[in-house]
N, C-alpha and C positions, 0 to 999 in steps of 0.2 A: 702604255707599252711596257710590260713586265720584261723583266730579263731575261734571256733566254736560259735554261735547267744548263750548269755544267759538268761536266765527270770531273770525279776526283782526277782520273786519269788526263782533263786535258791540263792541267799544271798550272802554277800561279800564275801567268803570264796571261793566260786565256781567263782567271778566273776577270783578274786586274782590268781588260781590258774590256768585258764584258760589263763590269761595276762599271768602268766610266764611260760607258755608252751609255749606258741607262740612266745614271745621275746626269750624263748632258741632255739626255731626252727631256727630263723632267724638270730642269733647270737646276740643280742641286750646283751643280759644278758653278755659273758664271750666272749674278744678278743679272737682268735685264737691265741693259744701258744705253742712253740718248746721246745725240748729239750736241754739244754744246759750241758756239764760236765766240771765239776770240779773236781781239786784234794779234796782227800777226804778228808784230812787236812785242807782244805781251807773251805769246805763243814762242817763240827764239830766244827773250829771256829765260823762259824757265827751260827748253833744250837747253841751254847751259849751263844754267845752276843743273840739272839733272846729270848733265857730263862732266860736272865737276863735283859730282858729290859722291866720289870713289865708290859707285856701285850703291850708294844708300837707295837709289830708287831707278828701274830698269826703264820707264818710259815718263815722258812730259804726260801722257795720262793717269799713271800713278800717283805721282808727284802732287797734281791736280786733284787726287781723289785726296790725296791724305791731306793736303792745303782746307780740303772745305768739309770734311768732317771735325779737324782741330776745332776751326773757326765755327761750328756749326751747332758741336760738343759744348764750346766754352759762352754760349747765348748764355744761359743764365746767370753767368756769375756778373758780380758787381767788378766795376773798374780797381783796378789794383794801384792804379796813377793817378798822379793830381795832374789837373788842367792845364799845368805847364808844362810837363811829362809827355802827356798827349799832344800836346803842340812841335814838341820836339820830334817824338816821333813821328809827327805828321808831315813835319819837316824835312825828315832824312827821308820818308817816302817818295817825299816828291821830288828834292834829289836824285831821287834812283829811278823816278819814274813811275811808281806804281802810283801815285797820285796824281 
């Protein structure tokens, strides 16, 4: 679906509005995205880390996307912690819950 030809004369508003129908047509604007579930529990903790994180991130799906690209990004590198490091922090996860 090409864009539709605009006049100079119909003015940025009409060009802008036009470009971003076309890029949502073609998917430029927004990847293709699934569903994913989570415990709900898991799901309310991070709505609040995300309500408490003064605007850093606008939804618990944000939030989510930027949690599993870090985590996704950092696969290759070697561990930075020694096995007691790791315990520790494996510790305070589960503390908090996420273990």
């Amino acid at each position: 679906m090409p864009p539709r030809l605009i006049r100079v004369t119909d003015g940025p508003a009409a060009a802008l509005s036009a470009s971003l129908k076309y890029l949502g047509a073609v998917g430029a604007l927004m990847p293709e995205k699934v569903a994913i579930e989570i415990p709900k529990e898991l799901y309310e903790k991070a709505k609040k880390f995300v309500e408490e994180s003064g605007g850093e991130f606008k939804s618990v799906e944000e939030f989510v996307e930027f949690v599993l690209r870090e985590v996704l990004e950092e696969g290759g590198e070697e561990s930075v912690y020694t096995p007691e490091e790791e315990e520790e922090i494996k510790r305070r996860l589960r503390a908090l819950g996420y273990l």
